[in-house]
Structures are given as C-alpha cells and as structure tokens.
C-alpha positions in Angstrom: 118.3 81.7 115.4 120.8 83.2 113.3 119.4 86.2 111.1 120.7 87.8 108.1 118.5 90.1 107.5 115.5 91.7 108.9 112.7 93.6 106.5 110.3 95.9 107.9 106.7 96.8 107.1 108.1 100.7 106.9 110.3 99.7 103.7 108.7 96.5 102.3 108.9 96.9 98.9 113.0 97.7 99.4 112.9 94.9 101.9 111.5 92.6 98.9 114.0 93.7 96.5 116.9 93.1 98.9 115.6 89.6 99.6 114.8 89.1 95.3 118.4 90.2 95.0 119.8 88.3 97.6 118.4 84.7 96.4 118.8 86.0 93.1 115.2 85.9 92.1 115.5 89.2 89.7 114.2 87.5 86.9 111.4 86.3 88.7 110.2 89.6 90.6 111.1 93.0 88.5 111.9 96.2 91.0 108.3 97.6 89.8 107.2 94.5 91.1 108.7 95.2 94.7 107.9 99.3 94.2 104.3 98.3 93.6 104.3 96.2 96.9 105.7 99.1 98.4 103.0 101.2 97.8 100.3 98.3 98.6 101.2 97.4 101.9 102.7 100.3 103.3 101.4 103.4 105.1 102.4 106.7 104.0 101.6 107.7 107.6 105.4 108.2 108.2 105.6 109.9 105.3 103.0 112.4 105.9 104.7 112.7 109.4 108.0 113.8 108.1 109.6 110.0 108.7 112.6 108.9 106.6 112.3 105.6 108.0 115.9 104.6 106.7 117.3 107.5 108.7 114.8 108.2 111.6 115.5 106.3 114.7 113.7 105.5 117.1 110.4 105.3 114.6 107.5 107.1 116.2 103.7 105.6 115.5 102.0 106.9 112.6 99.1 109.7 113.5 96.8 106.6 112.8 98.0 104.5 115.4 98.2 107.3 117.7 94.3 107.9 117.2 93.3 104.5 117.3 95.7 104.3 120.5 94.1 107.2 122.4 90.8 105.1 122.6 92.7 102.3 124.6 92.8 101.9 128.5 96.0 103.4 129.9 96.7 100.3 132.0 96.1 98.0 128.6 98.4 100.1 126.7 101.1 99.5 129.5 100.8 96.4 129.7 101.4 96.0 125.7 104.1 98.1 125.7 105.7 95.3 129.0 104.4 92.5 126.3 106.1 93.6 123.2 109.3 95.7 124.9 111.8 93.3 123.1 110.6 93.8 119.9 110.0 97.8 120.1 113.6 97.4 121.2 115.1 95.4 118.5 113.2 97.4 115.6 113.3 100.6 117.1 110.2 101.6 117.6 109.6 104.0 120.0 106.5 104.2 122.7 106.6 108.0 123.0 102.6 109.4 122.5 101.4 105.7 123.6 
C-alpha cells in the first residue's frame, strides 16, 4: 500500500486537522473541533513525562502503561514485543522499561 500520511494517537487532534486540511473538509470540521479531539482521546501521560511527541524519538511508554506492564509475565511481554516489532519500529516506539 502506498501511504501518504500516517496519524498517531500521541497527536490526534493535529493528525485530524492535517487530514481535514488535506481533503479540504475545513468547513466541515473547525480546528476546535480537532483540538477538542485532541484532548478526548489523548493521554497527557507523555506530557506529564516531559514528551514532545513531535520532537522525541524513539517515544517511551507513558508511566501508565509502564504500571499496567509491570503486572505482565516477562516471557508474555517478550513475546509481544517479537509480535508487534514492525510496528514499534515504523512509529518509533521504543521498548525500553517493558
């Protein structure tokens, strides 16, 4: 498939607009619109954790997941990591504290 563009759950309400703006649908969905989204569906884990997530590469898990994480088996937490190594890869995401 041929991609040309890619949003992310970190910036979703920016990742809205860009898409609105892109098929030219600002008169549909107003940049409060996409701000409110923003703040509706994302975290402010990597905020709290001193993320810029436009800047910060590779991005670390939030405190949250690291929590939940740290109740998992080891060996099931490896073998996620195998399982989902393309996409931790093409997002940047990084495994560190898993």
């Amino acid at each position: 498939m041929s991609y040309d563009f890619i949003g992310r759950m970190e910036n979703f309400g920016a990742d809205v607009m860009e898409v609105v703006e892109r098929a030219n649908l600002t008169s549909d969905i107003s940049v409060e619109e996409a701000l409110g989204l923003q703040s509706h569906f994302t975290s402010n884990d990597s905020l709290q954790h001193g993320q810029n997530t436009k800047l910060a590469l590779p991005i670390k898990a939030s405190p949250r997941a690291l929590e939940y994480f740290a109740k998992v088996d080891k060996s099931l937490i490896k073998d996620l990591l195998k399982l989902y190594l393309k996409d931790f890869q093409l997002f940047q995401y990084s495994s560190e504290g898993f």
